[in-house]
C-alpha positions in Angstrom: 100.1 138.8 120.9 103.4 137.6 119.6 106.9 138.5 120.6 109.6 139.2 117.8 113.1 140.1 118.8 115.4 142.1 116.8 118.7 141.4 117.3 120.8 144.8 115.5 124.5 145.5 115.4 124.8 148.8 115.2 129.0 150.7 114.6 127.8 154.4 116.0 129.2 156.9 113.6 129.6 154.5 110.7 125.8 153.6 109.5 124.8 154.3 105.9 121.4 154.3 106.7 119.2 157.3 108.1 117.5 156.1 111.3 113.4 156.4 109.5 114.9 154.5 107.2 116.4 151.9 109.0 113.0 152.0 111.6 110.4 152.3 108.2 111.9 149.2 106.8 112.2 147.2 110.0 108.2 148.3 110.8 107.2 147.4 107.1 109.0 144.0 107.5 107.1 142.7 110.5 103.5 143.6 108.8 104.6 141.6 106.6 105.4 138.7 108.3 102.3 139.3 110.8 105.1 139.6 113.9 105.7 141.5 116.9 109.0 140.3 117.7 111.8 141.9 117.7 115.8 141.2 118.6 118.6 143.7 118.1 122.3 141.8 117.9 125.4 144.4 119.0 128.7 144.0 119.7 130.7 145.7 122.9 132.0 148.8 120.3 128.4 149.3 118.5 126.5 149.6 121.5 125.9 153.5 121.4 123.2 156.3 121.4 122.0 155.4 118.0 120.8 151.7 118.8 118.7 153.2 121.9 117.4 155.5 120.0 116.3 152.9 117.4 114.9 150.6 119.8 112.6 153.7 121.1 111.3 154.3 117.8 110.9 150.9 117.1 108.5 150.9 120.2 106.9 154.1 119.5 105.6 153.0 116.6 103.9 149.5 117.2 102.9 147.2 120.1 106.5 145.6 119.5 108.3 143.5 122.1 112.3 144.5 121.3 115.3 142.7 123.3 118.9 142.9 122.7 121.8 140.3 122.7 125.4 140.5 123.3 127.6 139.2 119.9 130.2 138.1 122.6 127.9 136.0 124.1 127.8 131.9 123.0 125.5 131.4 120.0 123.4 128.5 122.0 122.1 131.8 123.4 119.7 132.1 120.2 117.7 128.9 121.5 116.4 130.8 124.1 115.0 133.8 121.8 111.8 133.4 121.9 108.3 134.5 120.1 105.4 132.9 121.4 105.4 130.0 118.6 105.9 132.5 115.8 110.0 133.2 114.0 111.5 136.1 115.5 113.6 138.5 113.5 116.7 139.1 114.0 118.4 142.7 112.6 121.7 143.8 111.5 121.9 147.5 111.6 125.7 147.2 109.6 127.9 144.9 107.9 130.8 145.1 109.5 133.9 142.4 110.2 132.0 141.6 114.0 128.5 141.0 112.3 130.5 138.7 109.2 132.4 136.3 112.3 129.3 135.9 114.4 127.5 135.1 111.2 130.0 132.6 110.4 129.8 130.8 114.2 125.9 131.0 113.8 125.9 129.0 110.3 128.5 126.5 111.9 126.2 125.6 114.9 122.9 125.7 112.5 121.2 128.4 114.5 120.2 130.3 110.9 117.1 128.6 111.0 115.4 129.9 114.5 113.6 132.8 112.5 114.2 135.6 110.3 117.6 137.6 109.6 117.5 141.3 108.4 120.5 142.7 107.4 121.0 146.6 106.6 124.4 145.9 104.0 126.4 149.2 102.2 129.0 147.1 100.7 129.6 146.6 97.2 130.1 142.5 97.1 127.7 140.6 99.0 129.5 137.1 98.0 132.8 137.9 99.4 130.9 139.1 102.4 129.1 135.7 102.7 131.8 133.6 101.3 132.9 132.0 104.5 129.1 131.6 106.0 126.9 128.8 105.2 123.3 130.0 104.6 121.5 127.2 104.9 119.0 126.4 101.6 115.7 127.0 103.8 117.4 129.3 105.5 115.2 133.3 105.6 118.2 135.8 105.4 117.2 139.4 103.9 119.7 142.2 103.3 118.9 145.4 102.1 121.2 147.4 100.2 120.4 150.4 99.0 119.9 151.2 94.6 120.0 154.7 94.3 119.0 158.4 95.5 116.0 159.9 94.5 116.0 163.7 93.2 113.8 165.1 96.8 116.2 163.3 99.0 113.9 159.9 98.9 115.9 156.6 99.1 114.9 153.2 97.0 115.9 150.5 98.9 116.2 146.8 97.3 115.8 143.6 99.6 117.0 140.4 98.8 117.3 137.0 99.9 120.7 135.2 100.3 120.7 131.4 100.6 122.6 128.5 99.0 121.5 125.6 97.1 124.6 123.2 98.8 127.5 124.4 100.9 130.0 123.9 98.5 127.9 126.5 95.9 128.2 130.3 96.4 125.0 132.0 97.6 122.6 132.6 95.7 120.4 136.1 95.4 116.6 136.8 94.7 115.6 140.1 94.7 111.8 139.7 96.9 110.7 143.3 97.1 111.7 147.0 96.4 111.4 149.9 99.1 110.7 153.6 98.8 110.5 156.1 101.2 106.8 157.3 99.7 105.4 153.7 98.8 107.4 151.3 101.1 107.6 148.0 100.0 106.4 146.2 96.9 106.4 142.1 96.8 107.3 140.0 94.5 104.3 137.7 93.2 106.3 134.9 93.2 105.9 132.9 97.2 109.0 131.3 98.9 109.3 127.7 97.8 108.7 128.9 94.0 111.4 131.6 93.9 113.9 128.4 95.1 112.5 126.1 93.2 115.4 125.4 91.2 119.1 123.1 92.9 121.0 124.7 90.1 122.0 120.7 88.8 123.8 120.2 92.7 124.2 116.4 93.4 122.0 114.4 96.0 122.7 111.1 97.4 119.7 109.0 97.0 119.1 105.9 99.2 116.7 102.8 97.6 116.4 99.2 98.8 118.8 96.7 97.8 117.1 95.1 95.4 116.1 98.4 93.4 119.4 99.6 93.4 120.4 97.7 90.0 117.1 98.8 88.4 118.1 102.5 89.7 121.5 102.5 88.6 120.0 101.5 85.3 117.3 104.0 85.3 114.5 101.8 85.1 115.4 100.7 81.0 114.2 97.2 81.6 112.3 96.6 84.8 108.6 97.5 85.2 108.2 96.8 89.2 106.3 98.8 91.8 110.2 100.7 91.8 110.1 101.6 88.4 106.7 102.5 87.6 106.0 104.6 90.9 109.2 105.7 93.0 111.6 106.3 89.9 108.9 108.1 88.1 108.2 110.7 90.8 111.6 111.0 91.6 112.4 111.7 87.7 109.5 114.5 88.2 111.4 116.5 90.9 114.5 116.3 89.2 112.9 118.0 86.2 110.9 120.0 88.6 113.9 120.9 90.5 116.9 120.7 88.6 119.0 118.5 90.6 121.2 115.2 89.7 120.7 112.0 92.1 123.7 109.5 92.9 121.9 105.9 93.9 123.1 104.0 97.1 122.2 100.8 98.7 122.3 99.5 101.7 124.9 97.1 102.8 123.7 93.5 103.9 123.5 92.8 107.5 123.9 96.6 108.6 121.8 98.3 111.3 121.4 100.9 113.9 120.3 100.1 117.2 119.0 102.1 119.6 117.4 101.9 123.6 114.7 99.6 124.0 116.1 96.7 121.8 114.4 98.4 118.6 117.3 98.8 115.4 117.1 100.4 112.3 117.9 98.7 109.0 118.5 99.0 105.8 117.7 102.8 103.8 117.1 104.4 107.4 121.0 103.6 108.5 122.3 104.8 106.2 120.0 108.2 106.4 121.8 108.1 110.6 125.2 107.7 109.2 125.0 110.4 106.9 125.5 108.1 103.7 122.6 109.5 102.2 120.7 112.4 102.0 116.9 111.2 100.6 115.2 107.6 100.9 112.9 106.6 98.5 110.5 103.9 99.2 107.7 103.4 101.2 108.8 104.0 104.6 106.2 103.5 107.2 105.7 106.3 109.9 106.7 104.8 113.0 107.7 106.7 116.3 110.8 104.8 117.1 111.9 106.1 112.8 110.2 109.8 113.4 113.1 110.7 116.3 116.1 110.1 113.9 114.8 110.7 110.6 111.9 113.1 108.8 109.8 112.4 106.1 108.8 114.0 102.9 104.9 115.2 103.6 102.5 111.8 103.7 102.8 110.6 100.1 101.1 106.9 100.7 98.5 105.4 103.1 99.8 101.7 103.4 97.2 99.0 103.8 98.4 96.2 106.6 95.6 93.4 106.2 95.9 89.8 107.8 95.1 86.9 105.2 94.4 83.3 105.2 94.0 80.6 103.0 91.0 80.5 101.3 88.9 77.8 102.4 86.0 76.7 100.0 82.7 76.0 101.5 80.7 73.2 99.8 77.4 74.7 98.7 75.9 71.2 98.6 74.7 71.9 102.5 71.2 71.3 103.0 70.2 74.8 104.4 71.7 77.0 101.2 67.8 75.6 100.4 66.4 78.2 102.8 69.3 81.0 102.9 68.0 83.2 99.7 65.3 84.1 102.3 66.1 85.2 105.8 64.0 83.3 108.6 62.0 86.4 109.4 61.2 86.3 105.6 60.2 82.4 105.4 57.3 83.2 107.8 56.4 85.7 105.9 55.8 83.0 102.6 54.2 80.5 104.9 52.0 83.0 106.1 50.7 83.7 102.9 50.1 80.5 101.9 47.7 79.7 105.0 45.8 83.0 104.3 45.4 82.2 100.8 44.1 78.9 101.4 41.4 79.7 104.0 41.2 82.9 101.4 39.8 80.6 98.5 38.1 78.0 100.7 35.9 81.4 102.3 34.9 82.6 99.0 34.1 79.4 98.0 31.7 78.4 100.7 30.1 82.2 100.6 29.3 82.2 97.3 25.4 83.4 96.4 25.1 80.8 93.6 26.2 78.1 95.6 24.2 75.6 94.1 25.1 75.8 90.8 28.6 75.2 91.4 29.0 72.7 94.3 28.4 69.5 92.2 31.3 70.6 89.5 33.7 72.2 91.8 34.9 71.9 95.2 37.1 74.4 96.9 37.0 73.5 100.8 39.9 73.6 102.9 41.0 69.6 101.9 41.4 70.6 98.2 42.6 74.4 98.7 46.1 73.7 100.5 46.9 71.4 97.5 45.8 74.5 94.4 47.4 77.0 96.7 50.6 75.1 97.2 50.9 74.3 93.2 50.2 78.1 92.5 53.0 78.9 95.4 55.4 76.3 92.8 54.1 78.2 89.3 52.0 75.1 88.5 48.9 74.9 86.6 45.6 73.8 87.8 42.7 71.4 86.1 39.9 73.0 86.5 39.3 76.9 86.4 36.7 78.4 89.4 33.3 79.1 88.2 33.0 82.0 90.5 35.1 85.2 90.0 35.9 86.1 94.0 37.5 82.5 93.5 39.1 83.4 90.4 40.1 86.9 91.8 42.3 84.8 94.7 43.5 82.2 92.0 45.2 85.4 90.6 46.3 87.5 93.2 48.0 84.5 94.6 49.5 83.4 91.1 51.1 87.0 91.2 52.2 87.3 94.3 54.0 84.4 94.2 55.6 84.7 90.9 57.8 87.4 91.8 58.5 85.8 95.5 59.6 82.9 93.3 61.5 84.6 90.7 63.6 86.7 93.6 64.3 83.1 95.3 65.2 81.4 91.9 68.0 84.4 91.0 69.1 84.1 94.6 69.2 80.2 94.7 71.3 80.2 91.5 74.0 82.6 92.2 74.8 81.0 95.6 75.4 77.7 93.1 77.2 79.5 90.5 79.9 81.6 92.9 82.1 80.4 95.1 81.5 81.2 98.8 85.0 80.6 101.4 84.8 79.7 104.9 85.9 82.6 107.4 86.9 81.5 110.6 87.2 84.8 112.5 86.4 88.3 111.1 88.9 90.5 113.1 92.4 90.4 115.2 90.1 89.6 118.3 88.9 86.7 116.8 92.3 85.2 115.9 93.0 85.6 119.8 89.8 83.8 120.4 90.3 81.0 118.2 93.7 80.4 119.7 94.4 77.7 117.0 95.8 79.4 114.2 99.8 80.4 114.0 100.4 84.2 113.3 103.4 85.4 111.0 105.0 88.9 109.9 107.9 89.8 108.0 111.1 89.9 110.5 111.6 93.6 110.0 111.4 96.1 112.6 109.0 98.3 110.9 106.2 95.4 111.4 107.2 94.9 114.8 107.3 98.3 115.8 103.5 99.0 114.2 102.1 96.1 116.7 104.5 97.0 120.0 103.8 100.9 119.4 100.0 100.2 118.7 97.4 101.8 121.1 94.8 99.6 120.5 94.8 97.2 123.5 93.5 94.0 121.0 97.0 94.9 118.9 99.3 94.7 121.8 97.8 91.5 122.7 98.6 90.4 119.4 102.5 91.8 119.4 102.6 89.6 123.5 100.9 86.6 122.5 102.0 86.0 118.9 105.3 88.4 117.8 107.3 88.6 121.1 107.6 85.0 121.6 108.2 84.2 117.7 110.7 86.9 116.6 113.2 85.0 115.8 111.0 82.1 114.0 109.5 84.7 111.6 110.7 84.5 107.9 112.3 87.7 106.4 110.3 88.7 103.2 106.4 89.1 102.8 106.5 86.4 100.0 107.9 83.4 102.5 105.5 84.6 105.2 102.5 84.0 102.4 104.3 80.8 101.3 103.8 79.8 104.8 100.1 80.4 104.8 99.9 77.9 102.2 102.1 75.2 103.3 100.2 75.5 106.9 96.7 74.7 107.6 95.9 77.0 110.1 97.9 79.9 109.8 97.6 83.6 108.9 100.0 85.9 108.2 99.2 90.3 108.2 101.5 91.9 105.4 101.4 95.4 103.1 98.4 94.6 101.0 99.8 96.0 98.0 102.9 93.4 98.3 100.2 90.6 98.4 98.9 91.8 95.0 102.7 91.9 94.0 103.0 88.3 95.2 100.1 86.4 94.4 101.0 84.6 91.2 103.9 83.1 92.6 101.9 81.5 95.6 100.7 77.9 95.5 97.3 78.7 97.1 94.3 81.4 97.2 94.7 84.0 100.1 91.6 86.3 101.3 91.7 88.3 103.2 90.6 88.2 106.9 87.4 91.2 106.6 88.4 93.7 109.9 92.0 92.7 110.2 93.2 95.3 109.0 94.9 98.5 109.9 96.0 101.9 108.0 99.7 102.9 108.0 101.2 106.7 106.7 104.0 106.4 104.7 106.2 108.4 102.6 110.1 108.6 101.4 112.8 109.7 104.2 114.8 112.5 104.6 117.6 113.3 107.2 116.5 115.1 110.1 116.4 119.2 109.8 117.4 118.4 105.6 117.3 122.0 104.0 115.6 120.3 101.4 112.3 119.1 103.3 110.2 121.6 103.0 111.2 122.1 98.6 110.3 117.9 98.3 107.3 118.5 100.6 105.5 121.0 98.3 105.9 119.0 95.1 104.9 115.6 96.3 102.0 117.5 97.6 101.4 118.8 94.2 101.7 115.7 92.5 99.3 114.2 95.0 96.4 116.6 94.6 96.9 116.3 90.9 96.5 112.8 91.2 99.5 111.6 89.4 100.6 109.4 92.4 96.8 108.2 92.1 97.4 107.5 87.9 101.2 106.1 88.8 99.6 103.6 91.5 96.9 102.3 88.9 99.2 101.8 86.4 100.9 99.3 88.7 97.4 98.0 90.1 94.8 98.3 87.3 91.5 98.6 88.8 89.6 95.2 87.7 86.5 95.7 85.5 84.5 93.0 87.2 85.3 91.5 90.9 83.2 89.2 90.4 85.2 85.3 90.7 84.7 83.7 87.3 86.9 80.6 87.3 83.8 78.3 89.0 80.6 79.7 87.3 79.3 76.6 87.1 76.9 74.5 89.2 78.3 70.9 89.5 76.5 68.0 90.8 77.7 68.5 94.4 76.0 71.9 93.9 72.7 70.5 93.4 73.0 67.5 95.4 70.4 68.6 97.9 68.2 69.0 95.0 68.1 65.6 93.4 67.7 64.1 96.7 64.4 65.8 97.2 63.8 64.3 93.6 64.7 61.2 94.7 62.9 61.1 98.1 59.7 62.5 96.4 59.9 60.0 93.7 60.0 56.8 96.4 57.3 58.6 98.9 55.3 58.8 96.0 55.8 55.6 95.3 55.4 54.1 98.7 52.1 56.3 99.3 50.7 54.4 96.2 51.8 50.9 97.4 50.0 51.6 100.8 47.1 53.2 98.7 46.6 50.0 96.5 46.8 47.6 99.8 44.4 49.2 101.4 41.9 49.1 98.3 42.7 45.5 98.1 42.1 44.9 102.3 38.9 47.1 101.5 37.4 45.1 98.6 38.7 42.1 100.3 36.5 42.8 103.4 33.6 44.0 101.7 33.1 40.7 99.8 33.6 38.7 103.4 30.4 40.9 105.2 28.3 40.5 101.6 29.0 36.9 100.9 
């Protein structure tokens, strides 16, 4: 069950509304807004019968919780109204001078916003009754006034919504529903963030990055950076979408906030804490140390931080890429079949019914089989064809069989030549501490710190002890002269936003890859100042424009997704490549030629003792 509490100021004598009326309305309004809670606000002269007696019907008529609270009484006091998680409401029975200066404290101290206000008005000009209060933009204040008398003594009641688009503007109204005493009330179609979805052209101060602040100031006529093409854009959409103007800022060099535990704030986010700016836009990383002084516009951008090193070219001129199209499970597999085809021929051979017939042209025993199995296994031909056809049904099973195992090894064998293959010393974080050779680099700004020294996974702390914390003040202060120092370094690595890499990498003097489970995921979005009016407004759209997937289509437009990943500046095999190749050549070609030598010197030795025993 949840607790609403009305708070209701009530003049006795003076109210223009009958007491169903003002009970109907109240009872309608908290169906509506699925709540239970009531509070009833009075002053020390408007406490009389008529507010009991409106509290008592209130009760009477629901499972309402009702409380009331003294105007005289500090406004703080409205932090401790509570309604079990859900806005209370707070009710105005009049509109008198007492209800307009608490009001005005109440705006001042930015309590407006800790639930609902319902306010019963009778007077003819609700601006010069709100004139001095500031109704916050994302603020919920209803009045009902009433419209006119029906013939049988029915009242229409209308009920509006008073808010204002920037304090210095006067408040704006938007009729939400219309109340009868037969029908009660009838909604607008149109939901909250809709009916205010126009600023009325007020003025916003917009906070970018130093170096996008030219491009900014000149909307984005020349440049075509990761600014222009994604942050201007959608920012250009909700101020279409939302009628407001935007005045460009930048941060000033060298400034920063610090705050308890040695952790400071730079750049956009300062000037969000001194109130030089209203909205950030950029990526801004969600970190915990930013979330306690500074909100963010919904989740508009998961940022990739991925750890890269230089690419390190492995030579595929080493002697086991011979074996490493096949696994080693697979390799017995092949010699397998080659020792069962052999005894396979040689058994059909010897079994054959018409042995004798065949014996004196052919011989397939086991000396002679290994050497036609082994030249079928290398899609060679053979001399003489078997007479019998078990021997010829083996001849072809096994030329079959092996055709394809040669064919898969042959496609494999030549893509390892033709693509490029890098040497990966680790695979993940864990392994860089394992290594314990390799230097480790971020960007000196806070945000990167903070993601490694707020991490909770223990291999990422060890990281931020063993590599950051001792190094802070060695670390360069961009993403592009970290990467310039993965090149210049011969062990080193360096974790960065991944989409920067791709931003960088022509104007590197070496390959980076990146390192495979290095990697972590970061939310981002742009930055607003805490409890902004405006929050919830931007939140909706960007979440529109997400689902739509124009931040998807703005993103590829900056990253085109390649056609073919495949590496095509080396996609030919070079002699290095097939080095292991031509030495077999080689080596055969001088066995071969040192079997014959040893062949013809024994013939001689042979023939040479054959004529000693005869002569």
């Amino acid at each position: 069950m949840r607790i609403l509490f009305i708070f209701c100021i009530i003049q006795v004598g003076d109210c223009q509304f009958p007491l169903n009326t003002l009970v109907n309305v109240t009872v309608s309004l908290l169906n509506h807004y699925h709540s239970t809670c009531v509070y009833l606000l009075h002053s020390r002269l408007q406490h009389g019968s008529l507010s009991v007696t409106y509290l008592k019907t209130l009760i009477q008529r629901g499972n309402f919780y009702t409380a009331t609270l003294s105007m005289e009484r500090n406004v703080e006091a409205l932090d401790g109204s509570t309604c079990r998680g859900n806005s209370p409401l707070y009710v105005f029975l009049d509109s008198d001078e007492s209800s307009q200066r608490y009001l005005e404290q109440v705006s001042v101290a930015s309590s407006l916003l800790s639930g609902r206000w319902l306010m019963f008005i009778s007077i003819a000009s609700i601006e010069d009754f709100f004139f001095k209060i500031k109704m916050p933009y994302d603020c919920e204040f209803l009045v009902v006034r009433p419209v006119n008398k029906e013939q049988k003594g029915g009242i229409k009641l209308s009920l509006m919504e008073v808010y204002q688009d920037h304090p210095t503007k006067v408040p704006q109204q938007h009729p939400v529903a219309h109340w009868t005493t037969t029908g009660g009330f009838v909604w607008t179609a149109t939901p909250l963030l809709q009916r205010r979805a126009n600023l009325h052209g007020i003025s916003l101060r917009v906070g970018v990055n130093s170096e996008d602040l030219p491009m900014a100031q000149s909307k984005c006529s020349v440049n075509k950076d990761e600014f222009c093409i994604i942050h201007y854009k959608i920012w250009k959409i909700l101020e279409n979408k939302l009628n407001f103007k935007s005045e460009f800022y930048g941060p000033v060099q060298g400034g920063h906030v610090s705050n308890t535990g040695n952790i400071s704030l730079d750049g956009v986010p300062t000037m969000l804490l001194s109130d030089q700016v209203d909205v950030g836009i950029s990526i801004f990383a969600m970190t915990s140390i930013r979330q306690k002084y500074i909100d963010y516009i919904s989740v508009l951008f998961s940022v990739k931080i991925a750890t890269y090193i230089k690419k390190q070219v492995v030579s595929s001129s080493r002697w086991n890429y011979i074996l490493e199209p096949f696994s080693t499970e697979f390799w017995w597999v092949v010699a397998t079949l080659l020792i069962v085809f052999i005894f396979l021929l040689s058994a059909t051979w010897y079994v054959d019914p018409r042995q004798g017939t065949h014996r004196s042209i052919e011989s397939f025993n086991v000396y002679n089989s290994w050497i036609q199995i082994l030249g079928i296994f290398c899609q060679q031909g053979h001399p003489t064809t078997p007479q019998s056809w078990p021997c010829r049904l083996v001849y072809i099973t096994a030329y079959i069989t092996f055709v394809i195992l040669f064919a898969a090894y042959a496609a494999i064998f030549i893509s390892f030549l033709a693509v490029q293959r890098y040497k990966m010393p680790f695979s993940d974080f864990q392994g860089i501490l394992d290594i314990g050779t390799y230097g480790f680099c971020i960007p000196a700004i806070p945000v990167y710190t903070s993601m490694f020294e707020e991490a909770t996974d223990p291999v990422l702390k060890q990281i931020y002890k063993t590599f950051i914390a001792p190094n802070t003040n060695s670390f360069p202060g961009s993403v592009l002269e970290c990467m310039k120092r993965v090149c210049d370094e011969k062990t080193y690595v360096a974790t960065v936003d991944s989409d920067e890499k791709r931003l960088y990498s022509d104007k590197l003097s070496c390959k980076l890859t990146a390192v495979p489970n290095a990697f972590f995921w970061v939310p981002a979005s742009y930055i607003i100042t805490k409890k902004s009016p405006y929050k919830k407004i931007f939140g909706h759209h960007t979440e529109n424009l997400r689902r739509s997937g124009i931040l998807k289509k703005l993103k590829e437009n900056l990253f085109p997704v390649p056609t073919n990943n495949i590496e095509t500046s080396n996609s030919q095999a070079t002699l290095t490549d097939v080095l292991p190749i031509l030495i077999i050549l080689v080596f055969g070609f001088l066995a071969s030629m040192f079997c014959l030598l040893v062949e013809i010197c024994f013939l001689r030795l042979r023939n040479y003792f054959t004529n000693q025993i005869v002569g």
